[in-house]
N, CA and C atoms as an extended XYZ file, in Angstrom:
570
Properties=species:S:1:pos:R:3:atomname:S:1:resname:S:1:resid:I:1 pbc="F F F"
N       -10.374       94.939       32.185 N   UNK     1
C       -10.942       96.137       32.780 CA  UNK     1
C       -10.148       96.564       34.011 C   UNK     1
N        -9.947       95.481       34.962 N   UNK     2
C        -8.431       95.840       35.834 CA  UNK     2
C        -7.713       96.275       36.037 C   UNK     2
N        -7.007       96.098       34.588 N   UNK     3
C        -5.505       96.931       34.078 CA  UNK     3
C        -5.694       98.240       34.149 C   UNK     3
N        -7.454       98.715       33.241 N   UNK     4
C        -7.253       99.946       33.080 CA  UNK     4
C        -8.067      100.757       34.158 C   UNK     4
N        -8.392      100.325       34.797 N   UNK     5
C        -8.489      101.121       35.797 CA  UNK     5
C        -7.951      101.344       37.012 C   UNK     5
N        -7.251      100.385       37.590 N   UNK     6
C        -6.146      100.169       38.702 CA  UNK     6
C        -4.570      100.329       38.191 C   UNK     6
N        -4.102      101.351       38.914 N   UNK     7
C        -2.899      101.326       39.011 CA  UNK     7
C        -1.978      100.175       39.581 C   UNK     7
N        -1.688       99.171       38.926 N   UNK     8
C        -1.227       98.255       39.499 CA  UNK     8
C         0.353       97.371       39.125 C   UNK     8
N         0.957       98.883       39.056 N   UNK     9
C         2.393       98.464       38.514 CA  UNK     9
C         3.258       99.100       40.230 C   UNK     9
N         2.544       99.205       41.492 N   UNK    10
C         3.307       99.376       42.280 CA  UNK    10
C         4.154       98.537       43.319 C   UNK    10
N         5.727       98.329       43.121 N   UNK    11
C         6.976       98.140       43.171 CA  UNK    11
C         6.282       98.080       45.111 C   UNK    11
N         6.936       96.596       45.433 N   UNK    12
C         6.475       96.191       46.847 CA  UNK    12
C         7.913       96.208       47.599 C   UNK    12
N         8.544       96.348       46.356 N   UNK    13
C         9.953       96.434       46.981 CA  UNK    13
C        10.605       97.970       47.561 C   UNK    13
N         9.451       99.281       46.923 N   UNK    14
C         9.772      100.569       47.204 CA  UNK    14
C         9.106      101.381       48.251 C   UNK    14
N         8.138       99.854       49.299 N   UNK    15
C         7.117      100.137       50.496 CA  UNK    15
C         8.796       99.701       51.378 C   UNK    15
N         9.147       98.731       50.685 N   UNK    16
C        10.741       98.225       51.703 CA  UNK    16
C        11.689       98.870       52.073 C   UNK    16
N        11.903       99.616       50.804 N   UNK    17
C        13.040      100.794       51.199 CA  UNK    17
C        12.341      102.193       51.847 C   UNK    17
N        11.570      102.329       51.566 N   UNK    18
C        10.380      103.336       51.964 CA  UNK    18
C        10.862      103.154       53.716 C   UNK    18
N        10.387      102.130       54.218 N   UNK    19
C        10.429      101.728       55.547 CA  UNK    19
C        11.804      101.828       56.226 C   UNK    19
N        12.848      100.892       55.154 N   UNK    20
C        14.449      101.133       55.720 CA  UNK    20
C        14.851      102.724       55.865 C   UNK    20
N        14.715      103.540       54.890 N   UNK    21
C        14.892      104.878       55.237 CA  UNK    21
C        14.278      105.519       55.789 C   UNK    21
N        12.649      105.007       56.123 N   UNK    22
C        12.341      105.739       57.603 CA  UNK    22
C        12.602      104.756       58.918 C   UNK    22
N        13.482      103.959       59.248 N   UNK    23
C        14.397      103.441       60.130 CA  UNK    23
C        15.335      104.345       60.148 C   UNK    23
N        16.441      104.225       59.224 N   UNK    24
C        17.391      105.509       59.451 CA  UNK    24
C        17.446      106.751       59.868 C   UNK    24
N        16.195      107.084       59.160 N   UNK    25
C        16.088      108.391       59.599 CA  UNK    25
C        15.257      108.744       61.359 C   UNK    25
N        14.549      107.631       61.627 N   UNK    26
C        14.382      107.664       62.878 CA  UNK    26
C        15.699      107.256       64.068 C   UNK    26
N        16.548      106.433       63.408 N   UNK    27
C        17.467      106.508       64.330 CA  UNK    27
C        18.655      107.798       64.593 C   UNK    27
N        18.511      108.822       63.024 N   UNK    28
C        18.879      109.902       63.452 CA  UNK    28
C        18.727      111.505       64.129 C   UNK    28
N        17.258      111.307       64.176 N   UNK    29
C        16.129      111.759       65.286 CA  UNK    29
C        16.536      111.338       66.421 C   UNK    29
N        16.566      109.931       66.880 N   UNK    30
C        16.424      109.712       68.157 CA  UNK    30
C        17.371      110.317       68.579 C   UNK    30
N        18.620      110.508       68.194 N   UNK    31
C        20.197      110.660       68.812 CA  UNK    31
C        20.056      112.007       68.678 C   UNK    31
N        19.457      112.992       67.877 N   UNK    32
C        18.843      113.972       67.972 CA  UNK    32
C        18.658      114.929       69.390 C   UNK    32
N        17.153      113.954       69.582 N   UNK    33
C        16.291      114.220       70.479 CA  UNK    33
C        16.583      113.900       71.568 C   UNK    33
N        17.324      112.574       71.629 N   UNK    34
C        17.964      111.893       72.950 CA  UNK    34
C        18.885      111.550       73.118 C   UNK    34
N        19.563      112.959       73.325 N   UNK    35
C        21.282      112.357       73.670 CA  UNK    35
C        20.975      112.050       74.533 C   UNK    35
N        20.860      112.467       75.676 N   UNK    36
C        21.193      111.766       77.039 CA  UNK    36
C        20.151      110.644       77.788 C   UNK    36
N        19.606      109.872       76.516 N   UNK    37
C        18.614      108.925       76.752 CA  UNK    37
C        18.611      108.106       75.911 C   UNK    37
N        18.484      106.507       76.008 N   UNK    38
C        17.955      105.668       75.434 CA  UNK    38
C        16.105      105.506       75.562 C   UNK    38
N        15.720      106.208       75.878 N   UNK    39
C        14.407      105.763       76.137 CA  UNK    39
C        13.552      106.492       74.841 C   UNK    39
N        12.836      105.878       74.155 N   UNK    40
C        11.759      106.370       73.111 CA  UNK    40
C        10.553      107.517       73.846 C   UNK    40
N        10.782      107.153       75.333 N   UNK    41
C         8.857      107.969       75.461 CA  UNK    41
C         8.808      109.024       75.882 C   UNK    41
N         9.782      109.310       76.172 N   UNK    42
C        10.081      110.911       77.226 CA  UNK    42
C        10.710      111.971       75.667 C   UNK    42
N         9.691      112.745       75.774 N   UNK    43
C         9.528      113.965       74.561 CA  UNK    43
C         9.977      115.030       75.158 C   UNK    43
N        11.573      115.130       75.082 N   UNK    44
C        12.395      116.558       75.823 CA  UNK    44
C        12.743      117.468       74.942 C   UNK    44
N        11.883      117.793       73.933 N   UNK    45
C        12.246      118.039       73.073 CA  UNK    45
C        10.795      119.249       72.681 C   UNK    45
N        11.307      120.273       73.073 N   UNK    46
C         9.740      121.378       73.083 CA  UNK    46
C         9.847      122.586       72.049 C   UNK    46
N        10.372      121.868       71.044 N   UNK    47
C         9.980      123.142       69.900 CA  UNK    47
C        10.813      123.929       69.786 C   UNK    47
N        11.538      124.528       70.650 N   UNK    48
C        12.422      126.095       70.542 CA  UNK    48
C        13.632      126.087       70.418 C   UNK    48
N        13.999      124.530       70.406 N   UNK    49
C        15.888      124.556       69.552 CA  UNK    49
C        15.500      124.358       67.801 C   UNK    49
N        16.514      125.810       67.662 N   UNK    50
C        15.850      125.892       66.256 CA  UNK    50
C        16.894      125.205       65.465 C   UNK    50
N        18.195      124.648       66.165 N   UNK    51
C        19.113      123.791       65.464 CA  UNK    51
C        18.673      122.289       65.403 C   UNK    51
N        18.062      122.039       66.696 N   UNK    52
C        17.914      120.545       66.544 CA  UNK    52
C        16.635      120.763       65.331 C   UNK    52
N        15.850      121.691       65.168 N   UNK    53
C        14.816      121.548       64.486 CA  UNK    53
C        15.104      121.064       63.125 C   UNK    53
N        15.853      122.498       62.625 N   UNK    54
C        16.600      122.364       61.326 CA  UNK    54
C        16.829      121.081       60.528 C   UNK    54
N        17.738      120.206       62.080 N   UNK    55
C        18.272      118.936       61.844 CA  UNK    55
C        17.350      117.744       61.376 C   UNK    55
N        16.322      118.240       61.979 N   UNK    56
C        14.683      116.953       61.951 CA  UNK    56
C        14.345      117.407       60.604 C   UNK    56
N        14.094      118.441       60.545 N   UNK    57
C        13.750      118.699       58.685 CA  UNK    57
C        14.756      118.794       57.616 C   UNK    57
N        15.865      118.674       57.935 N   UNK    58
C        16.614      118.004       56.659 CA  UNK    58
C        16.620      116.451       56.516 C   UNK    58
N        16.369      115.558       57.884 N   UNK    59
C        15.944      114.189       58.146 CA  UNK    59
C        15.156      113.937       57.105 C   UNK    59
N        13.875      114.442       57.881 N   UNK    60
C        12.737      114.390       56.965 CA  UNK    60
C        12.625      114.613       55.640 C   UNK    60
N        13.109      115.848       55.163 N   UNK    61
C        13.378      116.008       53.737 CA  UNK    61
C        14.146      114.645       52.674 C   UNK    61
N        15.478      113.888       53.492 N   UNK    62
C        15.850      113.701       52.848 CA  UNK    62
C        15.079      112.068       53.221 C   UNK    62
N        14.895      111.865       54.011 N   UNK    63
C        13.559      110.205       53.965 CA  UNK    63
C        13.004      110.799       52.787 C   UNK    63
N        12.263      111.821       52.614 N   UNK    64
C        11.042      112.084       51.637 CA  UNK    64
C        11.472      111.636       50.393 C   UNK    64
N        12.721      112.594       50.127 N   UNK    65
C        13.030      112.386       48.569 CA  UNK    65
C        13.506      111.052       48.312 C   UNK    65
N        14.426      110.494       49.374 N   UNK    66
C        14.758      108.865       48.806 CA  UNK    66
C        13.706      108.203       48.689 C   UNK    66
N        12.767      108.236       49.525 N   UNK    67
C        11.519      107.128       49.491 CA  UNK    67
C        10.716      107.474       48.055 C   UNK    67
N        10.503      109.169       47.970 N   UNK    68
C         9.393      109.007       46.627 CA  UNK    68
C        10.540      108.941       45.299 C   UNK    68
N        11.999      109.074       44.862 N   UNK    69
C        12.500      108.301       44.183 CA  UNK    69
C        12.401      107.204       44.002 C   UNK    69
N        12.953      106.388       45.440 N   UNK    70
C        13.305      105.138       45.014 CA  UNK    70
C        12.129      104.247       44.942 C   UNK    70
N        10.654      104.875       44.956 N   UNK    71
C         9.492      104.474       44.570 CA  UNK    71
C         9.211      104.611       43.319 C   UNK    71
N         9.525      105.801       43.064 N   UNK    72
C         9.669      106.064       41.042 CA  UNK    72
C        10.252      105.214       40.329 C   UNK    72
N        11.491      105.181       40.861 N   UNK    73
C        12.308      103.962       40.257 CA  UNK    73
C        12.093      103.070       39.831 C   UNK    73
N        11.774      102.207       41.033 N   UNK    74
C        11.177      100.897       40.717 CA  UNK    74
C         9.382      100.327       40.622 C   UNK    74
N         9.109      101.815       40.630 N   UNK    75
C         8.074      101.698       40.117 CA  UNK    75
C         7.453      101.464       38.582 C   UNK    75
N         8.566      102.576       38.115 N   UNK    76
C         8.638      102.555       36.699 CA  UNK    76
C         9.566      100.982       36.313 C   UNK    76
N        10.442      100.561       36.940 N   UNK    77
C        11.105       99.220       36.619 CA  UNK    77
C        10.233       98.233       36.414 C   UNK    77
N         9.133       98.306       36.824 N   UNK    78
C         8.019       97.177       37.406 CA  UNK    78
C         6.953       97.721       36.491 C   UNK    78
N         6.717       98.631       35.811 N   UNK    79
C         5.520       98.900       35.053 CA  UNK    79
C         6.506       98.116       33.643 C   UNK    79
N         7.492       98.840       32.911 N   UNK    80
C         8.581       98.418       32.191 CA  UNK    80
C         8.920       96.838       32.269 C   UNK    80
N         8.899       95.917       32.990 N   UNK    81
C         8.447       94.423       33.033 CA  UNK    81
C         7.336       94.420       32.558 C   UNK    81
N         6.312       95.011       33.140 N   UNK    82
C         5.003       94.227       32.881 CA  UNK    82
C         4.622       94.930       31.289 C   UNK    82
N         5.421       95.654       30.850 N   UNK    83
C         4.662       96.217       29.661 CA  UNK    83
C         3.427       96.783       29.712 C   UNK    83
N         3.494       97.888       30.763 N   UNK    84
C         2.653       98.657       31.316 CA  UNK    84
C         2.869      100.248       31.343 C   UNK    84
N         2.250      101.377       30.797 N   UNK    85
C         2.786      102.487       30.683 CA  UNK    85
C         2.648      102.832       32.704 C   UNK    85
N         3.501      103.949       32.828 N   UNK    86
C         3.475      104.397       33.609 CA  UNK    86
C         2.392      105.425       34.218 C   UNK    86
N         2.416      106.448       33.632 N   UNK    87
C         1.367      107.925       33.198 CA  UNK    87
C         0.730      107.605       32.845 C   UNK    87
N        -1.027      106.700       33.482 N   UNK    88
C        -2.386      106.332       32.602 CA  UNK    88
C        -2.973      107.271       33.690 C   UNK    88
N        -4.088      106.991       32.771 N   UNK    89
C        -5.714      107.625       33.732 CA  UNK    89
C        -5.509      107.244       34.763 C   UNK    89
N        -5.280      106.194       35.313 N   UNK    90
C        -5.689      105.286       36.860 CA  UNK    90
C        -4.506      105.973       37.781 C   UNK    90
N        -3.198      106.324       37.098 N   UNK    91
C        -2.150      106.500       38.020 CA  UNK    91
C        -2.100      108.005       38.242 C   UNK    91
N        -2.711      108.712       37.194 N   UNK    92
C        -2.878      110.066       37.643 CA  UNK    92
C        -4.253      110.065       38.410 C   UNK    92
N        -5.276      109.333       38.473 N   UNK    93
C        -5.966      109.453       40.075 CA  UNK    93
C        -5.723      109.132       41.051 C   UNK    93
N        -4.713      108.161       40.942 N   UNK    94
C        -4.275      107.682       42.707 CA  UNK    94
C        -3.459      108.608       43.001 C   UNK    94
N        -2.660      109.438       41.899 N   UNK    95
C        -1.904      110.395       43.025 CA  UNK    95
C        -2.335      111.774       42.998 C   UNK    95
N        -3.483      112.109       42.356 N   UNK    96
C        -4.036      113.592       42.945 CA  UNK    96
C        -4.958      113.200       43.220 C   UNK    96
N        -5.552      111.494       43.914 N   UNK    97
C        -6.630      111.551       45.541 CA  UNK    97
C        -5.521      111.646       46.540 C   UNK    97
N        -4.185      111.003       46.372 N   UNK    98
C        -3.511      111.407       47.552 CA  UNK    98
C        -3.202      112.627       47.682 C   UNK    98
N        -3.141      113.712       46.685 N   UNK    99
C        -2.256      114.946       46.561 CA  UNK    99
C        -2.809      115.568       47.485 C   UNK    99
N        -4.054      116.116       47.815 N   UNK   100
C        -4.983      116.934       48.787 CA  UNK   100
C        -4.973      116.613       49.714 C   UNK   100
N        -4.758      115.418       50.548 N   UNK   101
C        -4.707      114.979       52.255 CA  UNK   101
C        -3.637      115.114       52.464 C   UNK   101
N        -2.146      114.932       51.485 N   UNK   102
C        -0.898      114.838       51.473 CA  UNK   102
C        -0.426      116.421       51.679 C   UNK   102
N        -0.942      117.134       50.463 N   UNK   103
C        -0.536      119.123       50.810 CA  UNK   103
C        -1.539      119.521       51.989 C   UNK   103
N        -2.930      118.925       52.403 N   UNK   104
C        -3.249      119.404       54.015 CA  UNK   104
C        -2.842      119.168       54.824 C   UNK   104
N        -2.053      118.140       54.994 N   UNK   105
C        -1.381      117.829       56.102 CA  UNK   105
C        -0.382      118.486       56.239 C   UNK   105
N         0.599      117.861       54.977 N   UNK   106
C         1.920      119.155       55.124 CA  UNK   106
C         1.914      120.650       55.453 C   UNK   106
N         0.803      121.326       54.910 N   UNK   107
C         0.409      122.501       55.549 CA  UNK   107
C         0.747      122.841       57.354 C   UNK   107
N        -0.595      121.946       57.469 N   UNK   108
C        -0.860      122.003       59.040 CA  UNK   108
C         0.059      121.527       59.854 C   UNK   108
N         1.139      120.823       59.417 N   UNK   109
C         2.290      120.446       60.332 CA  UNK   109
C         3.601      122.006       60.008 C   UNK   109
N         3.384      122.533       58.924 N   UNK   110
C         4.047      124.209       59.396 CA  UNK   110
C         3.316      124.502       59.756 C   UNK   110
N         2.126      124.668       59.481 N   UNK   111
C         0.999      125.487       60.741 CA  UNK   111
C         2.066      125.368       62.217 C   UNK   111
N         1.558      123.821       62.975 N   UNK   112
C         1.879      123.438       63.823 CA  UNK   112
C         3.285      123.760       64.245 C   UNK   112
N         4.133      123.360       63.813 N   UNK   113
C         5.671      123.666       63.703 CA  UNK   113
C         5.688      125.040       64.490 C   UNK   113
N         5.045      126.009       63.483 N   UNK   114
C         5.028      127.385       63.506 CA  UNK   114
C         4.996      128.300       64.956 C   UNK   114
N         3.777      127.492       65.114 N   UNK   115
C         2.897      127.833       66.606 CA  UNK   115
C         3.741      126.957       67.562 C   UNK   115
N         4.413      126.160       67.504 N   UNK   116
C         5.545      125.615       68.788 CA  UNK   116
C         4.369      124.257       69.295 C   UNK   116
N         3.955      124.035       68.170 N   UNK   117
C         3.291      122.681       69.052 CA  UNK   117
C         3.420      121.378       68.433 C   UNK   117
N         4.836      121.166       68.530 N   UNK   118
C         5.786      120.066       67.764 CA  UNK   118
C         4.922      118.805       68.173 C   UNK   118
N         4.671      118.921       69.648 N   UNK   119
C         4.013      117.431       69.809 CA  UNK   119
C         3.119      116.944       69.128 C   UNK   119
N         2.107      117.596       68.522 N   UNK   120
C         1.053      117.730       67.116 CA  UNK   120
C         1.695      116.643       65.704 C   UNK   120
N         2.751      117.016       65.773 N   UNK   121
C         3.559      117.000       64.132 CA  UNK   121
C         3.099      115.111       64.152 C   UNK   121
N         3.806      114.511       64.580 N   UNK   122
C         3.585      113.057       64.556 CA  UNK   122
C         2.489      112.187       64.220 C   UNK   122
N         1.249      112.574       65.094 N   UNK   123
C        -0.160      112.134       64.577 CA  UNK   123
C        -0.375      112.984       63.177 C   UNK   123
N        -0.359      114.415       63.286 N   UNK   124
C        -1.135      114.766       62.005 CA  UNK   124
C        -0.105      114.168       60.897 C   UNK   124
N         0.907      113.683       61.170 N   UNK   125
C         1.342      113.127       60.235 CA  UNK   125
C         0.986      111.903       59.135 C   UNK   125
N         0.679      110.907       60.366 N   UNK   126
C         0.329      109.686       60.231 CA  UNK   126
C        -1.143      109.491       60.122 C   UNK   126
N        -1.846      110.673       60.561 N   UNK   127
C        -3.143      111.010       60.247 CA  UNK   127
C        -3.481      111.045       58.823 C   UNK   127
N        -2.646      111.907       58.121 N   UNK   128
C        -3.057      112.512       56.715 CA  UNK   128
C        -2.585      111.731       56.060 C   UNK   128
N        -0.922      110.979       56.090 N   UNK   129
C        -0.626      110.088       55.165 CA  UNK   129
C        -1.776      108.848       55.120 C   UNK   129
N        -2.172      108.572       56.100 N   UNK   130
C        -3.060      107.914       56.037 CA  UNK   130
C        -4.339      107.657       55.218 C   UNK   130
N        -5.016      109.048       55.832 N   UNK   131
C        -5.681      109.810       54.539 CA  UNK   131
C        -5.661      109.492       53.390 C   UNK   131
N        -4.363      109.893       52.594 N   UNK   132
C        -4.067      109.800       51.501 CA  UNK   132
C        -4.096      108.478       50.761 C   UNK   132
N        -3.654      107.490       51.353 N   UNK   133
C        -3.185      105.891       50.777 CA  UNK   133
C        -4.836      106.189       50.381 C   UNK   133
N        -5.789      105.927       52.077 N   UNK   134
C        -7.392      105.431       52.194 CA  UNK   134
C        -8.017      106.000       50.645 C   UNK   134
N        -7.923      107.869       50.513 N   UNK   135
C        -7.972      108.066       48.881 CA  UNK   135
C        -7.405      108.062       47.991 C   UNK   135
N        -6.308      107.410       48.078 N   UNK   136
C        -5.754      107.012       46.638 CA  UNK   136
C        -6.160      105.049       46.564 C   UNK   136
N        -6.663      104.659       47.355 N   UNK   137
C        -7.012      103.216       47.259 CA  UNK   137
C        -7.679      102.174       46.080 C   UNK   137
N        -8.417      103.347       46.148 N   UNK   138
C        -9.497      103.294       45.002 CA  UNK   138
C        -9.140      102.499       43.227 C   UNK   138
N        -7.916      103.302       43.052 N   UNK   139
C        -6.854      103.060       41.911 CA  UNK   139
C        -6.065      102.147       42.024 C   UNK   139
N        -5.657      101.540       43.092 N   UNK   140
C        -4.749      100.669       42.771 CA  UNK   140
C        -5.225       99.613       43.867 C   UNK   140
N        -3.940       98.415       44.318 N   UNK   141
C        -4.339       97.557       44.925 CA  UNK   141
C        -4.938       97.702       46.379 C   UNK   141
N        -6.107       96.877       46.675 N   UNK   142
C        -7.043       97.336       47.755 CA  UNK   142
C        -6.017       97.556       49.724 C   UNK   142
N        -4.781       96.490       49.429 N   UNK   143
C        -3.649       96.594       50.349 CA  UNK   143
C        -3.556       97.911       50.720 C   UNK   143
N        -3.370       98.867       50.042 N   UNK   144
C        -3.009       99.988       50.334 CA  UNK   144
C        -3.928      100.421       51.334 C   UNK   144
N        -5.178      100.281       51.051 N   UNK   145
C        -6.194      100.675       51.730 CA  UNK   145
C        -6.234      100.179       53.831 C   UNK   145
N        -5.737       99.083       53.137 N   UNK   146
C        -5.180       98.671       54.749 CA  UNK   146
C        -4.507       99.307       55.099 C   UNK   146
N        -3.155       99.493       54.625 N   UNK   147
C        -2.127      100.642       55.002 CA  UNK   147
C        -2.281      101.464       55.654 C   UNK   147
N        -3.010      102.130       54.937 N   UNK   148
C        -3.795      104.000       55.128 CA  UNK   148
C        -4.788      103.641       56.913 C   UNK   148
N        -5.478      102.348       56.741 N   UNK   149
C        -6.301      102.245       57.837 CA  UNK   149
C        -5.548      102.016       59.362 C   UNK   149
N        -4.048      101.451       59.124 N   UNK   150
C        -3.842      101.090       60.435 CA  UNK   150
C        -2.625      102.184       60.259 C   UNK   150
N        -2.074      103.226       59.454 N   UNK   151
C        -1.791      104.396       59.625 CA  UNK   151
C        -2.757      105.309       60.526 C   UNK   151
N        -3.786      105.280       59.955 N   UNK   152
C        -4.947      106.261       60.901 CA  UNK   152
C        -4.756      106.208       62.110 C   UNK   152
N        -4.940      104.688       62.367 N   UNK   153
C        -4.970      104.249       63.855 CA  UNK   153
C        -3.852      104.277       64.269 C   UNK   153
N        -2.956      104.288       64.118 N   UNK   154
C        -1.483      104.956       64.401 CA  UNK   154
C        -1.778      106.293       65.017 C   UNK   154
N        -2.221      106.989       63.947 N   UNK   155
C        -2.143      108.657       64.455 CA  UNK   155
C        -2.954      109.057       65.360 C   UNK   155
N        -4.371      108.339       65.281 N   UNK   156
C        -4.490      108.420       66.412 CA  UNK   156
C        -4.654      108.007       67.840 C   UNK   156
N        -4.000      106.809       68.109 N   UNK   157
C        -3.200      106.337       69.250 CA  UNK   157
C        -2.187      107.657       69.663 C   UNK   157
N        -1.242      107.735       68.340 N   UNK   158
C         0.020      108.562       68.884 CA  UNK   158
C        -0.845      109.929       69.604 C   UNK   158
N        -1.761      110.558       68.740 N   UNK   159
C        -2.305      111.731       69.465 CA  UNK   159
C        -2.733      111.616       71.133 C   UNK   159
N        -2.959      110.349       71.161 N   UNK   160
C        -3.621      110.206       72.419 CA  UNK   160
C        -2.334      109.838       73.596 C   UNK   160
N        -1.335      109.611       73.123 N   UNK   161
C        -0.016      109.276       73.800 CA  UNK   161
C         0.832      110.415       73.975 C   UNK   161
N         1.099      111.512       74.224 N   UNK   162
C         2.016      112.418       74.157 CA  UNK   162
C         3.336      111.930       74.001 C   UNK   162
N         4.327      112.299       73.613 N   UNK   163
C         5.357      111.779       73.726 CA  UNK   163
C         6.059      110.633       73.434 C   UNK   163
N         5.416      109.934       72.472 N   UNK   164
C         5.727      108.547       71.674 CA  UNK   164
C         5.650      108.980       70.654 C   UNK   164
N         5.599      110.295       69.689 N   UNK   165
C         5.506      110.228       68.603 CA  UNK   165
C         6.371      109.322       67.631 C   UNK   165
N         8.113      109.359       68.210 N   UNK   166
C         9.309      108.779       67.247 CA  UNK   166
C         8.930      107.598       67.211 C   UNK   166
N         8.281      106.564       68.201 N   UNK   167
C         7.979      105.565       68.093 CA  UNK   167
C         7.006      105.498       67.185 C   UNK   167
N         5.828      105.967       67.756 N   UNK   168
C         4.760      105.298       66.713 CA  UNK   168
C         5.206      105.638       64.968 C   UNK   168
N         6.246      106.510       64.889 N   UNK   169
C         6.493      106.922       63.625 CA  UNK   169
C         7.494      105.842       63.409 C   UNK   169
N         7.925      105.242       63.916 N   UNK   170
C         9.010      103.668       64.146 CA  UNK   170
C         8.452      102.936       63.069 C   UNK   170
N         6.784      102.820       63.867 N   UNK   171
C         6.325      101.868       63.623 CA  UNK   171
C         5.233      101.960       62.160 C   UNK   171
N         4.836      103.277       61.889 N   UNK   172
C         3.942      103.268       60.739 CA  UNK   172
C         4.845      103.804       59.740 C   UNK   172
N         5.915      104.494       59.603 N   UNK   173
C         6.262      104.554       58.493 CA  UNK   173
C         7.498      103.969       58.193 C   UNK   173
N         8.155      103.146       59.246 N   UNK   174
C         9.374      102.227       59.057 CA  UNK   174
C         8.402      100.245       58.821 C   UNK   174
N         8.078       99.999       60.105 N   UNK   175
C         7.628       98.651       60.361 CA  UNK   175
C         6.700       98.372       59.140 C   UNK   175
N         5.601       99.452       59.443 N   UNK   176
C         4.332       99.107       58.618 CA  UNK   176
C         4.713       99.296       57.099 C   UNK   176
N         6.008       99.875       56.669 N   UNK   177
C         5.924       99.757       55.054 CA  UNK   177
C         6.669       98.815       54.861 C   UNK   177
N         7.825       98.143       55.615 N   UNK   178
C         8.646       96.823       55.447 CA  UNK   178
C         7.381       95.727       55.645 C   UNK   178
N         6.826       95.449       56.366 N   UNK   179
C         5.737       94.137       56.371 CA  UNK   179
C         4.652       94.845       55.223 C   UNK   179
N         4.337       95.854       54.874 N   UNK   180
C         3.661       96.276       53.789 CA  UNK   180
C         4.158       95.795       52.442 C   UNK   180
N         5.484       96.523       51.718 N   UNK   181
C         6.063       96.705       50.926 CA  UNK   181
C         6.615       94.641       50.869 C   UNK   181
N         6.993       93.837       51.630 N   UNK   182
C         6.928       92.466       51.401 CA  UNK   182
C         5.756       91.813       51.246 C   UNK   182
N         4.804       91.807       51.677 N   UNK   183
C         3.448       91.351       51.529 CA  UNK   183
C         3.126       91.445       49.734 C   UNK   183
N         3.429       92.873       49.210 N   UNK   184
C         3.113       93.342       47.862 CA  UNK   184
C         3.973       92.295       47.270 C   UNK   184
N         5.224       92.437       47.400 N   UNK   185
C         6.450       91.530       46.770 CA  UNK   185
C         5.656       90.146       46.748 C   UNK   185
N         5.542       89.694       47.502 N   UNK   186
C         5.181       88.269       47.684 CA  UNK   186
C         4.019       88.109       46.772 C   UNK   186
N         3.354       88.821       46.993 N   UNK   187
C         1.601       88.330       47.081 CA  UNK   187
C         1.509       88.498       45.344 C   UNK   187
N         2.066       89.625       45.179 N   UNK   188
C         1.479       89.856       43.515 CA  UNK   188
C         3.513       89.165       42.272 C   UNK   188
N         4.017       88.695       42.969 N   UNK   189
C         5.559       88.002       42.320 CA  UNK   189
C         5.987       89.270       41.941 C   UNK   189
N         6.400       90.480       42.024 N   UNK   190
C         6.676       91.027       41.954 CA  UNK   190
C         8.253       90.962       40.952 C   UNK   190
């Protein structure tokens, strides 16, 4: 009954790379945002360079697409071991409960963007992805659900911090999917 209702062909190794490419891509933000600083907490960075902007959303874009590839990938590699289809009932609910917290958020961060209130972008980020894991949990392994929970609390710490966003984004979508994405590896032999 397990099988068929939990999505549980997800690749602990694609929370790993997930994390390494949001390392990279935060270290090409930082140099970004802070040339003339090593320091993470000081947010000199107010919305209205529309080049450095540009630069953060092709970042972002391209974390996005490597991470939800190289999650496909070996996601499907890992269903394909287990002799597990990919496309069941269970896996098309875990990802249209995430789909709706995932397109509100993305919304509201062009909202935000829009209106020049970049400092916003970071929590509602980590807010909604959060969101999303918490309802897509349901379907697959209950881990995730942790995920999503100390994502939340991520976002909103960061909201309450001005100016740490790159960090706390360091830390929930680089740190927290490398100790995430190994935990899975380990725990289920991946």
């Amino acid at each position: 009954m397990e099988r068929s209702s939990k999505f549980i062909s997800l690749s602990g190794l694609s929370g790993v790379m997930a994390g390494i490419y949001a390392l990279a891509g935060a270290f090409f933000a930082h140099r970004i945002l802070y040339k003339d600083t090593t320091n993470l907490q000081i947010n000199n960075y107010d919305g209205t360079d529309s080049e450095k902007l540009s630069q953060l959303i092709l970042i972002a874009i391209a974390v996005l697409v490597l991470s939800i590839g190289t999650g496909i990938a070996l996601t499907l590699k890992q269903a394909k071991k287990g002799g597990q289809p990919f496309w069941t009932t269970a896996s098309k609910r875990l990802f249209s409960n995430m789909a709706l917290p995932l397109l509100t958020g993305g919304l509201l961060v062009i909202i935000l963007v829009y209106k020049g209130e970049s400092g916003m972008v970071a929590p509602v980020f980590l807010l909604f992805y959060g969101l999303s894991l918490v309802s897509g949990s349901q379907y697959t392994f209950s881990d995730v659900k942790w995920l999503g929970i100390c994502e939340i609390i991520l976002g909103l710490l960061c909201a309450l911090m001005p100016g740490y966003g790159l960090l706390f984004w360091i830390i929930g979508f680089g740190v927290l999917h490398i100790l995430y994405g190994s935990i899975m590896h380990f725990k289920y032999k991946q």
